[in-house]
DRENKE-886206 format. One record per residue (C-alpha): y, x, z; residue in one letter. Coordinates in steps of 0.1 Angstrom, whole numbers, padded with zeros to 4 digits, always signed. Example, Ala and Ser with C-alpha at 12.3 -4.5 7.8 and 13.67 -1.06 7.14 Angstrom:
-0045+0123+0078A
-0011+0137+0071S
# end
This chain:
-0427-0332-0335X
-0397-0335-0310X
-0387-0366-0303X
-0350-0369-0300X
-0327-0349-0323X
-0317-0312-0312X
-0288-0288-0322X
-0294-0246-0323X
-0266-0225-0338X
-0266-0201-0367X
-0247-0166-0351X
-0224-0145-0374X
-0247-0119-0383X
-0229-0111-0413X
-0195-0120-0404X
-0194-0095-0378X
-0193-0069-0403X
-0166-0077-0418X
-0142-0084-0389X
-0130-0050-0383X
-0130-0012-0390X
-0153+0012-0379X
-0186+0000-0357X
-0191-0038-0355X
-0178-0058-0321X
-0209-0076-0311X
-0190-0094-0286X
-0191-0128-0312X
-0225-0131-0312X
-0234-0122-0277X
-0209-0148-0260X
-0219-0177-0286X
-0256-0170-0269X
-0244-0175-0238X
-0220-0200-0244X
-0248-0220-0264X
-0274-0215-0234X
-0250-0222-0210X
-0241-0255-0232X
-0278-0268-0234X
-0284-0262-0273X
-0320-0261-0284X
-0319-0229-0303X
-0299-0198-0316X
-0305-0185-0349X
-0296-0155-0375X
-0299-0150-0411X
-0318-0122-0430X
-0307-0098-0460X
-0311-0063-0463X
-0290-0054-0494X
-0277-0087-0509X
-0258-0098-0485X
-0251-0074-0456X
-0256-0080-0421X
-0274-0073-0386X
-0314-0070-0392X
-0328-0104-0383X
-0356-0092-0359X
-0340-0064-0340X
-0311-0087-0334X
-0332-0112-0319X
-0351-0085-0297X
-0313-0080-0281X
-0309-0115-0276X
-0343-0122-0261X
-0327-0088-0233X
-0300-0118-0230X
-0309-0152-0230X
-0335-0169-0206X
-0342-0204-0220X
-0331-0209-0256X
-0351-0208-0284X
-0346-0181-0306X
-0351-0181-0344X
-0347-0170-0380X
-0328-0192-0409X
-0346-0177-0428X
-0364-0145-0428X
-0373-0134-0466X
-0404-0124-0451X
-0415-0108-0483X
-0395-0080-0480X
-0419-0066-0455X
-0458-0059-0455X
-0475-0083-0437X
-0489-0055-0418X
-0457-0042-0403X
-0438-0080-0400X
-0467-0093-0378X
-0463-0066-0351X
-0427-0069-0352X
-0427-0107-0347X
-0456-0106-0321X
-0436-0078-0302X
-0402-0101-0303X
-0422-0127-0292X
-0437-0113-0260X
-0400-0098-0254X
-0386-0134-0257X
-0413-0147-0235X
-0425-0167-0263X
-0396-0188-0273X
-0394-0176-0311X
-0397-0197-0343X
-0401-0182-0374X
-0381-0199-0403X
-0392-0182-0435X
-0383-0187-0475X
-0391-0172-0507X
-0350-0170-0516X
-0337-0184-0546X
-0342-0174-0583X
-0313-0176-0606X
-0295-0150-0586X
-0298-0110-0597X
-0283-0096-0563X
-0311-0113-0551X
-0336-0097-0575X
-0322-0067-0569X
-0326-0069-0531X
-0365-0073-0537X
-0366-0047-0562X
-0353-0022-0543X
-0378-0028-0514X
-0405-0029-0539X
-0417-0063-0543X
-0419-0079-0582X
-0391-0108-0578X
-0414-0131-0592X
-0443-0127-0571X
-0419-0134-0541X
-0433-0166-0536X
-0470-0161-0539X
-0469-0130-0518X
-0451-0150-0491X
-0479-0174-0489X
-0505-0150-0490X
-0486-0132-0463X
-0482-0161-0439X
-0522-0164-0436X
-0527-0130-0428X
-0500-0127-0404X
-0516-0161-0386X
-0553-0138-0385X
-0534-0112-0372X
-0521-0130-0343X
-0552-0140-0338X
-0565-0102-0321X
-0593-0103-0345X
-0603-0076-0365X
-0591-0084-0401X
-0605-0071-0434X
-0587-0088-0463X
-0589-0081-0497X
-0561-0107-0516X
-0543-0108-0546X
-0512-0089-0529X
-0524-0071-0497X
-0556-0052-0485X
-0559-0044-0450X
-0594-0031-0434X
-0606-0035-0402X
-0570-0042-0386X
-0569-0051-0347X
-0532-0061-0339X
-0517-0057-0305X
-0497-0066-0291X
-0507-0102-0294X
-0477-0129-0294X
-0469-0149-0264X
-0475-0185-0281X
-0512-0189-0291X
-0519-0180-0330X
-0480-0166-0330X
-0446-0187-0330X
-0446-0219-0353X
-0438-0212-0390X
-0413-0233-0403X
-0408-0228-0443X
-0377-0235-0461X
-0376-0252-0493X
-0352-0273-0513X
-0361-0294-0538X
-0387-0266-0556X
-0425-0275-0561X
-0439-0243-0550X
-0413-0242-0518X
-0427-0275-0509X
-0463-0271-0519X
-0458-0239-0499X
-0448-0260-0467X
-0470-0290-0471X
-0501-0264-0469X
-0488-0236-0441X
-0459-0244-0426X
-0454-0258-0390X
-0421-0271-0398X
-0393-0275-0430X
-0357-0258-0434X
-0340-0274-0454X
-0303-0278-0470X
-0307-0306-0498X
-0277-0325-0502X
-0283-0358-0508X
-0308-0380-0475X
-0324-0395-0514X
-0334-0358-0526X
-0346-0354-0489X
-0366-0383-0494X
-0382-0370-0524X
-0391-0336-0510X
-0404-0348-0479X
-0429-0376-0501X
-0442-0344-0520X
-0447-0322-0482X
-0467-0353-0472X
-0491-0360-0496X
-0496-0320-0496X
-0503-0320-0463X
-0528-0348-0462X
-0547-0331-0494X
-0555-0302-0471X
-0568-0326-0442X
-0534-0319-0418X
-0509-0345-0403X
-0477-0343-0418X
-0460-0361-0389X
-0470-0333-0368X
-0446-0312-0387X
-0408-0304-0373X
-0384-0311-0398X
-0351-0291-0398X
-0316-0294-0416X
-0299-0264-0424X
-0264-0279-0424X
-0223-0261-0427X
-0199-0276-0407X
-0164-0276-0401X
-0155-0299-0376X
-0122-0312-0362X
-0102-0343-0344X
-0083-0338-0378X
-0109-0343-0406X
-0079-0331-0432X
-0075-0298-0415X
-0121-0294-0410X
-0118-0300-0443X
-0090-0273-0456X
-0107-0252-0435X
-0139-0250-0445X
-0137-0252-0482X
-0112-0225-0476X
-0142-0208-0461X
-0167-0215-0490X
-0141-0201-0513X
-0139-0166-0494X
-0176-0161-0486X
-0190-0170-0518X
-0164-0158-0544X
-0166-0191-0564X
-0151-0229-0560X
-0160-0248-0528X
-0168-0275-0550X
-0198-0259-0564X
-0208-0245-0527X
-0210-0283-0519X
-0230-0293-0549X
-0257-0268-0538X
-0259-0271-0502X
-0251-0294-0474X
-0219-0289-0463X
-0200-0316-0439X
-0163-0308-0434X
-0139-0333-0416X
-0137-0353-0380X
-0167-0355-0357X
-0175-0392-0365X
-0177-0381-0401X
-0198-0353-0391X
-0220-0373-0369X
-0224-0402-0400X
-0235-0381-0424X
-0265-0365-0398X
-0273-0399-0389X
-0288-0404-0428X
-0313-0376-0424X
-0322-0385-0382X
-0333-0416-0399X
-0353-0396-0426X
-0372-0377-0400X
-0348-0345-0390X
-0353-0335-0356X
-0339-0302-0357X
-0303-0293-0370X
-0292-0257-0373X
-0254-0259-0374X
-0235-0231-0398X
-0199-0233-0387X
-0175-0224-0418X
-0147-0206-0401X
-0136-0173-0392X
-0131-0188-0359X
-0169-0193-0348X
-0159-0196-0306X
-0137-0223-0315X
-0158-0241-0333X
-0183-0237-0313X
-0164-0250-0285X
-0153-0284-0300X
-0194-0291-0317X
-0201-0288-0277X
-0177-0313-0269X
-0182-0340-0295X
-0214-0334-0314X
-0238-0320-0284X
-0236-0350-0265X
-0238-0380-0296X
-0266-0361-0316X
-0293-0367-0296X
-0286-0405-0293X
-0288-0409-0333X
# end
Protein backbone atom coordinates (compact mmCIF):
# COMPACT_ATOMS: atom_id res chain seq x y z
CA UNK A 1 0.00 0.00 0.00
CA UNK A 2 1.43 3.59 -0.85
CA UNK A 3 2.58 5.29 1.80
CA UNK A 4 1.77 8.90 1.57
CA UNK A 5 -1.65 10.06 0.18
CA UNK A 6 -1.93 10.58 -3.70
CA UNK A 7 -4.53 12.60 -5.92
CA UNK A 8 -5.52 11.19 -9.77
CA UNK A 9 -8.36 12.95 -11.60
CA UNK A 10 -11.65 11.80 -12.84
CA UNK A 11 -11.86 13.29 -16.85
CA UNK A 12 -15.24 14.42 -18.28
CA UNK A 13 -16.06 11.52 -20.22
CA UNK A 14 -19.56 12.24 -20.23
CA UNK A 15 -19.54 15.86 -19.96
CA UNK A 16 -17.95 16.16 -23.14
CA UNK A 17 -21.01 15.09 -24.77
CA UNK A 18 -23.02 17.37 -23.78
CA UNK A 19 -20.93 20.58 -24.42
CA UNK A 20 -21.75 21.14 -27.91
CA UNK A 21 -23.47 20.19 -31.25
CA UNK A 22 -22.36 17.93 -33.66
CA UNK A 23 -19.01 15.63 -32.83
CA UNK A 24 -17.59 15.98 -29.36
CA UNK A 25 -14.36 18.50 -28.69
CA UNK A 26 -11.93 16.19 -27.02
CA UNK A 27 -9.87 19.05 -26.34
CA UNK A 28 -11.20 18.82 -22.27
CA UNK A 29 -10.00 15.78 -21.68
CA UNK A 30 -6.75 15.72 -23.53
CA UNK A 31 -5.33 18.98 -21.92
CA UNK A 32 -6.55 17.93 -18.24
CA UNK A 33 -3.97 14.77 -19.05
CA UNK A 34 -1.44 16.82 -19.70
CA UNK A 35 -2.07 19.40 -17.42
CA UNK A 36 -2.42 16.60 -14.58
CA UNK A 37 0.95 14.89 -15.80
CA UNK A 38 2.61 17.97 -16.15
CA UNK A 39 1.26 18.82 -12.50
CA UNK A 40 2.59 15.54 -10.83
CA UNK A 41 -0.93 13.81 -9.99
CA UNK A 42 -0.72 10.05 -9.44
CA UNK A 43 -3.44 9.05 -11.77
CA UNK A 44 -6.14 9.97 -14.48
CA UNK A 45 -9.29 8.23 -14.54
CA UNK A 46 -12.72 7.76 -16.63
CA UNK A 47 -16.07 6.45 -15.83
CA UNK A 48 -17.97 3.52 -17.69
CA UNK A 49 -21.68 3.34 -19.10
CA UNK A 50 -22.83 2.17 -22.20
CA UNK A 51 -26.56 3.14 -22.24
CA UNK A 52 -27.44 4.55 -18.84
CA UNK A 53 -25.47 7.26 -18.73
CA UNK A 54 -23.80 8.19 -22.03
CA UNK A 55 -20.25 8.83 -22.57
CA UNK A 56 -16.79 8.00 -24.17
CA UNK A 57 -16.07 3.98 -23.85
CA UNK A 58 -13.84 3.57 -20.83
CA UNK A 59 -11.15 1.38 -22.50
CA UNK A 60 -10.73 2.79 -25.83
CA UNK A 61 -10.45 6.19 -24.20
CA UNK A 62 -7.78 5.12 -22.12
CA UNK A 63 -5.85 3.36 -25.21
CA UNK A 64 -5.80 7.32 -26.54
CA UNK A 65 -4.48 8.49 -23.54
CA UNK A 66 -1.82 5.89 -22.98
CA UNK A 67 -0.80 7.43 -27.27
CA UNK A 68 -0.54 10.69 -24.83
CA UNK A 69 0.74 10.47 -21.55
CA UNK A 70 4.17 9.04 -20.40
CA UNK A 71 4.20 8.63 -16.60
CA UNK A 72 0.68 8.84 -15.06
CA UNK A 73 -1.24 6.11 -14.04
CA UNK A 74 -4.15 5.45 -15.95
CA UNK A 75 -7.40 3.95 -14.60
CA UNK A 76 -11.13 3.19 -14.61
CA UNK A 77 -13.76 4.54 -11.73
CA UNK A 78 -15.33 2.02 -12.33
CA UNK A 79 -15.63 -0.29 -15.13
CA UNK A 80 -19.13 -2.37 -14.79
CA UNK A 81 -17.04 -5.09 -16.01
CA UNK A 82 -19.98 -7.30 -16.35
CA UNK A 83 -21.14 -5.91 -19.29
CA UNK A 84 -18.56 -7.71 -21.10
CA UNK A 85 -17.52 -11.50 -21.36
CA UNK A 86 -14.59 -12.18 -19.55
CA UNK A 87 -13.23 -13.52 -22.69
CA UNK A 88 -13.29 -10.33 -24.70
CA UNK A 89 -12.57 -7.68 -21.43
CA UNK A 90 -9.31 -9.63 -20.64
CA UNK A 91 -7.68 -9.04 -24.10
CA UNK A 92 -8.86 -5.60 -24.20
CA UNK A 93 -7.37 -4.69 -20.71
CA UNK A 94 -4.10 -6.74 -21.40
CA UNK A 95 -3.82 -4.91 -24.81
CA UNK A 96 -4.33 -1.22 -23.01
CA UNK A 97 -2.00 -2.39 -20.73
CA UNK A 98 1.02 -3.15 -22.91
CA UNK A 99 -0.08 0.17 -24.88
CA UNK A 100 0.20 2.10 -21.56
CA UNK A 101 3.42 0.44 -20.79
CA UNK A 102 1.86 -1.05 -17.89
CA UNK A 103 0.59 1.80 -15.81
CA UNK A 104 -3.22 0.73 -15.75
CA UNK A 105 -5.48 -0.03 -12.71
CA UNK A 106 -8.55 -1.59 -13.11
CA UNK A 107 -11.31 -0.10 -10.73
CA UNK A 108 -14.35 -2.40 -11.18
CA UNK A 109 -18.15 -2.52 -9.44
CA UNK A 110 -21.19 -4.47 -9.75
CA UNK A 111 -23.31 -0.88 -10.04
CA UNK A 112 -26.07 -0.17 -7.94
CA UNK A 113 -29.57 -1.87 -7.53
CA UNK A 114 -32.53 0.27 -6.87
CA UNK A 115 -31.99 1.99 -10.20
CA UNK A 116 -34.07 0.66 -13.59
CA UNK A 117 -31.80 2.76 -16.16
CA UNK A 118 -29.34 0.74 -14.69
CA UNK A 119 -31.21 -2.54 -15.10
CA UNK A 120 -31.98 -1.66 -18.29
CA UNK A 121 -28.27 -0.94 -19.27
CA UNK A 122 -27.45 -4.68 -18.31
CA UNK A 123 -30.47 -5.98 -19.97
CA UNK A 124 -29.83 -4.71 -23.05
CA UNK A 125 -26.27 -6.22 -23.19
CA UNK A 126 -27.60 -9.39 -22.07
CA UNK A 127 -26.62 -10.00 -18.62
CA UNK A 128 -29.66 -10.87 -15.73
CA UNK A 129 -29.34 -7.59 -13.43
CA UNK A 130 -29.32 -9.70 -10.64
CA UNK A 131 -26.56 -11.93 -11.44
CA UNK A 132 -24.37 -8.75 -11.98
CA UNK A 133 -22.64 -9.35 -8.97
CA UNK A 134 -21.81 -12.95 -8.96
CA UNK A 135 -20.86 -12.93 -12.51
CA UNK A 136 -18.41 -10.03 -11.79
CA UNK A 137 -16.61 -12.22 -9.26
CA UNK A 138 -16.55 -15.17 -11.28
CA UNK A 139 -15.26 -12.96 -14.07
CA UNK A 140 -12.43 -11.38 -12.05
CA UNK A 141 -10.73 -14.94 -11.51
CA UNK A 142 -10.83 -15.85 -14.90
CA UNK A 143 -9.58 -12.80 -16.25
CA UNK A 144 -6.47 -13.15 -13.50
CA UNK A 145 -5.89 -16.98 -15.31
CA UNK A 146 -6.04 -15.36 -18.38
CA UNK A 147 -3.33 -13.05 -17.77
CA UNK A 148 -1.59 -15.61 -16.66
CA UNK A 149 -0.74 -17.15 -20.65
CA UNK A 150 -1.94 -20.36 -19.54
CA UNK A 151 -4.21 -22.36 -21.35
CA UNK A 152 -7.64 -22.14 -19.52
CA UNK A 153 -10.55 -24.61 -19.52
CA UNK A 154 -13.30 -23.29 -17.16
CA UNK A 155 -16.51 -24.59 -16.71
CA UNK A 156 -18.37 -21.98 -13.93
CA UNK A 157 -21.62 -21.10 -12.95
CA UNK A 158 -21.63 -18.02 -15.61
CA UNK A 159 -18.87 -18.61 -18.23
CA UNK A 160 -17.30 -21.70 -20.14
CA UNK A 161 -14.24 -21.21 -21.98
CA UNK A 162 -12.03 -24.35 -23.40
CA UNK A 163 -8.68 -24.46 -23.97
CA UNK A 164 -8.11 -20.52 -24.15
CA UNK A 165 -4.36 -19.18 -24.60
CA UNK A 166 -4.61 -15.26 -24.33
CA UNK A 167 -2.07 -12.98 -25.95
CA UNK A 168 -1.19 -10.54 -25.78
CA UNK A 169 -0.13 -10.91 -22.12
CA UNK A 170 -0.34 -7.50 -19.88
CA UNK A 171 2.69 -5.61 -19.07
CA UNK A 172 2.33 -5.95 -15.07
CA UNK A 173 2.72 -9.58 -14.04
CA UNK A 174 -0.83 -11.47 -13.52
CA UNK A 175 -2.44 -8.12 -15.19
CA UNK A 176 -2.96 -4.51 -13.55
CA UNK A 177 -4.13 -4.49 -9.85
CA UNK A 178 -7.98 -4.88 -9.34
CA UNK A 179 -9.35 -2.48 -7.22
CA UNK A 180 -13.25 -3.23 -6.38
CA UNK A 181 -15.68 -0.67 -5.51
CA UNK A 182 -18.17 -1.06 -2.88
CA UNK A 183 -20.16 1.04 -0.41
CA UNK A 184 -21.50 -0.10 2.42
CA UNK A 185 -23.06 -3.57 0.62
CA UNK A 186 -22.03 -7.05 2.02
CA UNK A 187 -21.49 -8.77 -1.17
CA UNK A 188 -19.47 -5.47 -2.66
CA UNK A 189 -17.27 -5.88 0.34
CA UNK A 190 -17.13 -9.64 0.68
CA UNK A 191 -16.40 -9.24 -3.01
CA UNK A 192 -13.29 -6.97 -2.19
CA UNK A 193 -12.07 -8.60 0.93
CA UNK A 194 -11.60 -12.00 -1.24
CA UNK A 195 -10.29 -10.54 -4.98
CA UNK A 196 -9.66 -7.23 -4.94
CA UNK A 197 -6.22 -5.47 -4.91
CA UNK A 198 -7.54 -2.32 -3.73
CA UNK A 199 -11.28 -0.50 -2.57
CA UNK A 200 -13.28 2.40 -4.40
CA UNK A 201 -15.15 3.85 -2.45
CA UNK A 202 -17.64 6.93 -1.87
CA UNK A 203 -19.26 6.36 1.74
CA UNK A 204 -20.04 9.45 3.30
CA UNK A 205 -19.43 9.34 6.70
CA UNK A 206 -15.03 8.30 7.92
CA UNK A 207 -17.71 6.06 10.72
CA UNK A 208 -19.50 4.04 7.83
CA UNK A 209 -15.86 3.82 6.34
CA UNK A 210 -14.90 2.40 9.41
CA UNK A 211 -17.38 -0.22 9.35
CA UNK A 212 -16.87 -1.32 5.75
CA UNK A 213 -13.27 -1.48 6.03
CA UNK A 214 -13.63 -3.89 9.59
CA UNK A 215 -15.84 -6.21 7.32
CA UNK A 216 -12.94 -6.11 4.03
CA UNK A 217 -10.46 -7.09 6.81
CA UNK A 218 -11.74 -9.89 8.55
CA UNK A 219 -12.64 -11.16 4.88
CA UNK A 220 -9.48 -10.87 3.80
CA UNK A 221 -7.75 -12.63 6.65
CA UNK A 222 -10.53 -15.65 6.26
CA UNK A 223 -9.00 -16.41 2.91
CA UNK A 224 -5.26 -16.35 4.34
CA UNK A 225 -4.42 -12.65 2.56
CA UNK A 226 -3.10 -9.32 4.22
CA UNK A 227 -5.53 -6.78 4.25
CA UNK A 228 -2.92 -4.05 4.82
CA UNK A 229 -1.52 -4.90 1.56
CA UNK A 230 -4.62 -3.62 -0.03
CA UNK A 231 -4.81 0.14 -1.57
CA UNK A 232 -7.62 1.93 -0.33
CA UNK A 233 -9.24 4.61 -2.50
CA UNK A 234 -11.94 7.48 -2.02
CA UNK A 235 -14.08 8.29 -4.77
CA UNK A 236 -14.75 11.92 -3.65
CA UNK A 237 -16.78 15.29 -5.67
CA UNK A 238 -15.33 18.38 -5.12
CA UNK A 239 -15.93 21.85 -5.67
CA UNK A 240 -13.33 23.85 -4.46
CA UNK A 241 -12.77 27.57 -4.05
CA UNK A 242 -10.90 30.54 -1.89
CA UNK A 243 -14.65 31.32 -1.41
CA UNK A 244 -16.22 28.26 0.23
CA UNK A 245 -19.88 30.10 -0.34
CA UNK A 246 -19.45 30.25 -4.06
CA UNK A 247 -17.63 26.03 -4.10
CA UNK A 248 -20.52 25.56 -2.51
CA UNK A 249 -23.39 27.29 -4.92
CA UNK A 250 -21.50 25.84 -7.44
CA UNK A 251 -21.39 22.52 -6.93
CA UNK A 252 -24.80 21.69 -5.55
CA UNK A 253 -25.80 23.69 -8.56
CA UNK A 254 -23.95 20.97 -10.38
CA UNK A 255 -25.57 17.99 -8.51
CA UNK A 256 -28.88 19.57 -9.31
CA UNK A 257 -28.21 19.55 -13.31
CA UNK A 258 -26.49 16.22 -13.67
CA UNK A 259 -28.66 14.15 -11.58
CA UNK A 260 -32.13 15.68 -12.11
CA UNK A 261 -33.01 15.57 -8.32
CA UNK A 262 -32.07 17.82 -5.09
CA UNK A 263 -28.33 18.29 -4.25
CA UNK A 264 -29.31 17.45 -0.94
CA UNK A 265 -30.06 13.87 -1.63
CA UNK A 266 -26.78 13.68 -4.05
CA UNK A 267 -24.91 14.41 -0.78
CA UNK A 268 -26.75 11.92 1.40
CA UNK A 269 -25.57 9.23 -1.01
CA UNK A 270 -22.19 10.07 -1.94
CA UNK A 271 -19.29 12.05 -0.73
CA UNK A 272 -19.39 15.25 -1.89
CA UNK A 273 -17.13 18.23 -0.31
CA UNK A 274 -18.09 21.70 -1.66
CA UNK A 275 -16.42 24.91 -0.08
CA UNK A 276 -12.74 26.44 0.62
CA UNK A 277 -9.65 24.35 0.31
CA UNK A 278 -9.05 24.06 4.09
CA UNK A 279 -12.55 22.71 4.29
CA UNK A 280 -11.77 20.43 1.50
CA UNK A 281 -8.54 19.40 2.94
CA UNK A 282 -10.36 18.72 6.71
CA UNK A 283 -12.74 16.64 5.63
CA UNK A 284 -9.95 14.16 3.59
CA UNK A 285 -7.90 14.32 6.54
CA UNK A 286 -10.80 11.96 8.38
CA UNK A 287 -10.40 9.16 5.96
CA UNK A 288 -6.09 9.66 5.48
CA UNK A 289 -6.35 8.74 9.07
CA UNK A 290 -8.80 5.72 8.30
CA UNK A 291 -6.33 4.23 5.86
CA UNK A 292 -7.09 6.18 2.23
CA UNK A 293 -4.10 6.43 0.27
CA UNK A 294 -5.65 7.10 -3.01
CA UNK A 295 -8.19 9.92 -3.79
CA UNK A 296 -9.81 10.22 -7.11
CA UNK A 297 -11.11 13.77 -7.27
CA UNK A 298 -14.62 14.37 -9.35
CA UNK A 299 -14.75 18.17 -9.91
CA UNK A 300 -18.60 19.39 -9.98
CA UNK A 301 -18.38 22.09 -12.44
CA UNK A 302 -18.94 22.69 -15.99
CA UNK A 303 -15.64 24.37 -15.73
CA UNK A 304 -13.32 21.27 -15.22
CA UNK A 305 -9.76 23.36 -16.38
CA UNK A 306 -10.52 25.74 -13.79
CA UNK A 307 -10.94 23.64 -11.27
CA UNK A 308 -8.44 21.72 -12.03
CA UNK A 309 -6.16 24.50 -11.89
CA UNK A 310 -6.93 25.79 -8.34
CA UNK A 311 -6.92 21.64 -6.73
CA UNK A 312 -3.25 22.03 -8.28
CA UNK A 313 -2.53 24.97 -6.44
CA UNK A 314 -4.03 24.34 -2.99
CA UNK A 315 -4.80 20.69 -2.59
CA UNK A 316 -1.74 18.94 -4.67
CA UNK A 317 0.70 20.28 -2.48
CA UNK A 318 -1.14 19.77 1.32
CA UNK A 319 -2.58 16.23 0.50
CA UNK A 320 0.30 14.33 0.72
CA UNK A 321 1.34 15.88 4.09
CA UNK A 322 -2.07 14.61 5.79
Amino acid sequence: MSAKVQLGILLPTRGVLFAGEGAPDLSPIYTMAAQAEAAGYHSLWVGDSITAKPRLEALTTLAALAARTQRIRLGTAVLLAALRPPLVLAHAVASLDVLAGGRLILGVGAGRGGRQILAAEFENCGVPFGERGPRLSELLQICRRLWQGEPLTYQGTYYRLSEVVLEPRPVQPGGPPLWIASNFIAQGLERVGRLGDGWITNVTSPEVYRRCWERIAAVAEQHGRDPQQLERCLYLTVNVHPDGDVARREGRSFLESYYKKPAAEVEADLICQFGSPAEVLERLAAYVRLGVRTVIVRFATPRQLEQLQICTETLLPQVARL
